[in-house]
C-alpha positions as CSV (number, residue, x, y, z in Angstrom):
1,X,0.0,0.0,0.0
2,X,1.6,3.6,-0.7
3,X,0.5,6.9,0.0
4,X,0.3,9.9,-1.9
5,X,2.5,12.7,0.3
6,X,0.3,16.1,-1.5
7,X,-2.7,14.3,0.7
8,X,-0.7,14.9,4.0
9,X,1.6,17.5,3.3
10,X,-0.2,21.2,5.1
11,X,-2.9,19.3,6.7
12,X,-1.6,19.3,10.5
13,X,-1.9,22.5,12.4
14,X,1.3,22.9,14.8
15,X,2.2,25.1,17.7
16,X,4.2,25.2,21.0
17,X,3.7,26.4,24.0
18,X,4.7,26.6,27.9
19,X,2.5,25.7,30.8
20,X,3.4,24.8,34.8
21,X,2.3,21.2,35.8
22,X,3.4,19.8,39.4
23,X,5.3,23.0,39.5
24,X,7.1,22.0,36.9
25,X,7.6,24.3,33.7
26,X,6.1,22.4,30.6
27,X,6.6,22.6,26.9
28,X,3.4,21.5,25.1
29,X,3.5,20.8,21.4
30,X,0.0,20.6,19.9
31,X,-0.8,18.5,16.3
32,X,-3.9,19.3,14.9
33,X,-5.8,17.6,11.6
34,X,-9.1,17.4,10.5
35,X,-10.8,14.2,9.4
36,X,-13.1,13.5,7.2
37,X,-15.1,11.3,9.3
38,X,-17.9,11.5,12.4
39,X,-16.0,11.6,16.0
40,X,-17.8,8.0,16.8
41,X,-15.8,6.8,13.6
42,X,-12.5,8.6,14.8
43,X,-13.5,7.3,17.9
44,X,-13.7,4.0,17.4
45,X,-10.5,4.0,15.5
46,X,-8.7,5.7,18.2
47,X,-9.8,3.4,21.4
48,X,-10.6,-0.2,19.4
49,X,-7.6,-2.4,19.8
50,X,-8.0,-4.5,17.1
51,X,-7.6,-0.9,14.5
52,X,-5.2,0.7,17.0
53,X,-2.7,-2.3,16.1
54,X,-3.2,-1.2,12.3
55,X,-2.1,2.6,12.3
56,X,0.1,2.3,15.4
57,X,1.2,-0.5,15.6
58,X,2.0,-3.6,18.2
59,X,0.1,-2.6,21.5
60,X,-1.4,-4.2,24.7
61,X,-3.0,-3.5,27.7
62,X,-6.1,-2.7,29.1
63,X,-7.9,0.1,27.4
64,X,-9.8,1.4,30.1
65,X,-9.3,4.6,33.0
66,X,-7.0,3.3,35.1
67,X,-5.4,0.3,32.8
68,X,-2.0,0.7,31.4
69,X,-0.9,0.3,27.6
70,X,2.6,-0.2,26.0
71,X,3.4,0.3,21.8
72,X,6.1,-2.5,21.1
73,X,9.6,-0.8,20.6
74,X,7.6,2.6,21.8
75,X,6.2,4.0,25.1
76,X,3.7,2.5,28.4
77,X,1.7,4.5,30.3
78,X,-1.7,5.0,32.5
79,X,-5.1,5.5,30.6
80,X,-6.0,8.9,32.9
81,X,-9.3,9.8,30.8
82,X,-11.5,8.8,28.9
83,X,-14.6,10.6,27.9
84,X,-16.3,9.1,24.7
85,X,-16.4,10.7,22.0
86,X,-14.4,13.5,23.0
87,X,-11.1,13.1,25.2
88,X,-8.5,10.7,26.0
89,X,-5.8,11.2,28.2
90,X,-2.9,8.9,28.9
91,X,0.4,9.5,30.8
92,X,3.5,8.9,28.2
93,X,6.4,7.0,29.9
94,X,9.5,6.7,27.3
95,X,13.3,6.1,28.6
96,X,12.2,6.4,32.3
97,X,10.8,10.0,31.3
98,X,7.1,10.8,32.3
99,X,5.1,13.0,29.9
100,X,1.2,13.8,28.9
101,X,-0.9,13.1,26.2
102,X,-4.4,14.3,25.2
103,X,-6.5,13.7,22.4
104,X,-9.1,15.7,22.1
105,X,-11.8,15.2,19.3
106,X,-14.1,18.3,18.1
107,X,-17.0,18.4,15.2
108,X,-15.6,20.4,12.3
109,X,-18.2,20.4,9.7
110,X,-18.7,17.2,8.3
111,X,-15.9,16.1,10.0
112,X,-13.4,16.3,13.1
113,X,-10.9,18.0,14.4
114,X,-8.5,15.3,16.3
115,X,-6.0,17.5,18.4
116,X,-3.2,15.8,20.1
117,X,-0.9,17.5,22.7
118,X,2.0,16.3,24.2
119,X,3.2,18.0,27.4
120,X,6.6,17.6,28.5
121,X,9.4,18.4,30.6
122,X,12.3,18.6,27.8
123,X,16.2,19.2,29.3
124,X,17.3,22.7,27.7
125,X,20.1,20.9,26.1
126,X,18.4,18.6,24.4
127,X,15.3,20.9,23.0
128,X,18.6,23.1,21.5
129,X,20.2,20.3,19.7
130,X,16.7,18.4,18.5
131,X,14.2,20.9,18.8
132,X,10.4,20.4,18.9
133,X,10.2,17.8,15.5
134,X,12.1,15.0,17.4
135,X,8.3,14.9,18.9
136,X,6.3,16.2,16.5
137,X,7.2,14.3,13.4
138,X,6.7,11.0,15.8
139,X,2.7,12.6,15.8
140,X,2.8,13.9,12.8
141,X,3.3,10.3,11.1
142,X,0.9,9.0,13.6
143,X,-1.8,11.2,12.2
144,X,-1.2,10.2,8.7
145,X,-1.3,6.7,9.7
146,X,-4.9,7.7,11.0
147,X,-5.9,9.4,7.8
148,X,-5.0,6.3,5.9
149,X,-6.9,3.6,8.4
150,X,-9.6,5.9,7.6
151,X,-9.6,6.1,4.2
152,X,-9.0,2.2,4.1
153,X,-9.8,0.4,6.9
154,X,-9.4,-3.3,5.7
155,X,-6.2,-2.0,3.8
156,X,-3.0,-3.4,5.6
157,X,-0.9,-0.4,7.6
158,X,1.7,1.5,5.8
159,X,5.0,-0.5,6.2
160,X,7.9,2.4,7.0
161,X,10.4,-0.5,5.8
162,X,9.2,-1.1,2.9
163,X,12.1,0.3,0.0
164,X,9.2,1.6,-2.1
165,X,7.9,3.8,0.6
166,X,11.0,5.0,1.9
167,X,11.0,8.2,-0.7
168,X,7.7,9.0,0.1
169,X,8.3,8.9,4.0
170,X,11.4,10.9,3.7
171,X,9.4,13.6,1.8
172,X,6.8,14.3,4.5
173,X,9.3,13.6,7.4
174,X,11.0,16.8,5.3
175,X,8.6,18.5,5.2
176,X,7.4,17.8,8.5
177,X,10.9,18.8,10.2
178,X,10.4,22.2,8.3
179,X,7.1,22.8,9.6
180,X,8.0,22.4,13.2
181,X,10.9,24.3,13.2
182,X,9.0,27.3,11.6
183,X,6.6,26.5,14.8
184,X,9.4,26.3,17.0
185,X,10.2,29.7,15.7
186,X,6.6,31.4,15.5
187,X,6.8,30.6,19.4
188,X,10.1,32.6,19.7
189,X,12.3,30.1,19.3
190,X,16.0,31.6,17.9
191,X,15.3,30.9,13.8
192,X,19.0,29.2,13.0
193,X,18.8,27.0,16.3
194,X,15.5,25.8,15.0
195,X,16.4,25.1,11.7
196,X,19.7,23.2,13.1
197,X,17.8,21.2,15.4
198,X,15.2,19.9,12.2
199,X,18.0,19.1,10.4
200,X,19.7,16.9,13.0
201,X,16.4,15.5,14.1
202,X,15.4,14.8,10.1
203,X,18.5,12.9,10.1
204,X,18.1,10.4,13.4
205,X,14.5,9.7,11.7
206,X,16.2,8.9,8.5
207,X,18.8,7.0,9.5
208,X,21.5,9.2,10.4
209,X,23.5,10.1,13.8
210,X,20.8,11.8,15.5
211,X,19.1,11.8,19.2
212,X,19.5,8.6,21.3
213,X,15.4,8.4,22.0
């Protein structure tokens, strides 16, 4: 199965922000893209195991408040919320770090609006060298995933290590890295430190040195 990259490219929404959790100063990276489908349907495709294995991947648990998850090769966490068809929230435990998810679905004409934010507690040193895309592209292809479960449900999931598919997955992770450093930098961020950071964070998701994650 391929994908066409024009379908994907410009349809997330990103921004960055700061908030205080548990005293803690936060950086909060927000995804946003609309779907062309009713939130029961997102819904269902979000919280259903048996279609959350097909756009992301391996993943057990017990999907319910209080159960726990973890994505094979990826992160574990708590289900915190869960309020159908409108919110889930999980806790996002990665390399012995603790962040925040939330998915948060809203009715956008004869669709929905599926936002996704990510709060973390990101060392100074490693936001300068990687920036906000060693996150966001992670969503970013999550989201796409999404748009193409939807599209096709009974279609097998796009295989990132298949040879044909590597140009077009390069192409949006691109374009991708662009587009969060251009966040990174309608937030404040210092524009060649952004930049720098996409390109080293383009390269660890394409195979190059790049952060140890």
């Amino acid at each position: 199965m391929k994908f066409t990259v024009a379908d994907h490219l410009g349809a997330v929404q990103r921004s960055l922000s700061t908030r205080t959790r548990e005293g803690r100063p936060m950086r909060v990276l927000a995804a946003v893209r609309t779907f062309d489908a009713a939130p029961e349907e997102l819904w269902d495709a979000l919280t259903t195991p048996e279609r959350i294995q097909i756009w992301l991947g391996s993943t057990s648990g017990d999907f319910r408040v209080g159960g726990r998850f973890a994505i094979e090769h990826n992160a574990s966490g708590d289900i915190v919320a869960c309020d159908k068809p409108r919110l889930i929230g999980v806790t996002w435990e990665f390399d012995g770090d603790i962040s925040w998810v939330d998915a948060t679905l809203t009715p956008s004409g004869d669709g929905t609006a599926l936002t996704v934010e990510h709060t973390a507690a990101i060392p100074p040193e490693f936001w300068e060298q990687y920036g906000s895309g060693a996150t966001g592209i992670g969503w970013e292809m999550a989201l796409l995933a999404i748009a193409e479960h939807l599209a096709a449900p009974d279609a097998p999931p796009l295989d990132p290590a298949d040879p044909e598919l590597q140009g077009p997955f390069n192409e949006f992770m691109a374009a991708s890295s662009i587009g969060w450093a251009d966040a990174d930098i309608a937030d404040g961020g210092d524009p060649d430190q952004a930049r720098a950071a996409a390109e080293r964070t383009l390269a660890f998701y394409t195979g190059s040195d790049g952060p140890e994650a």
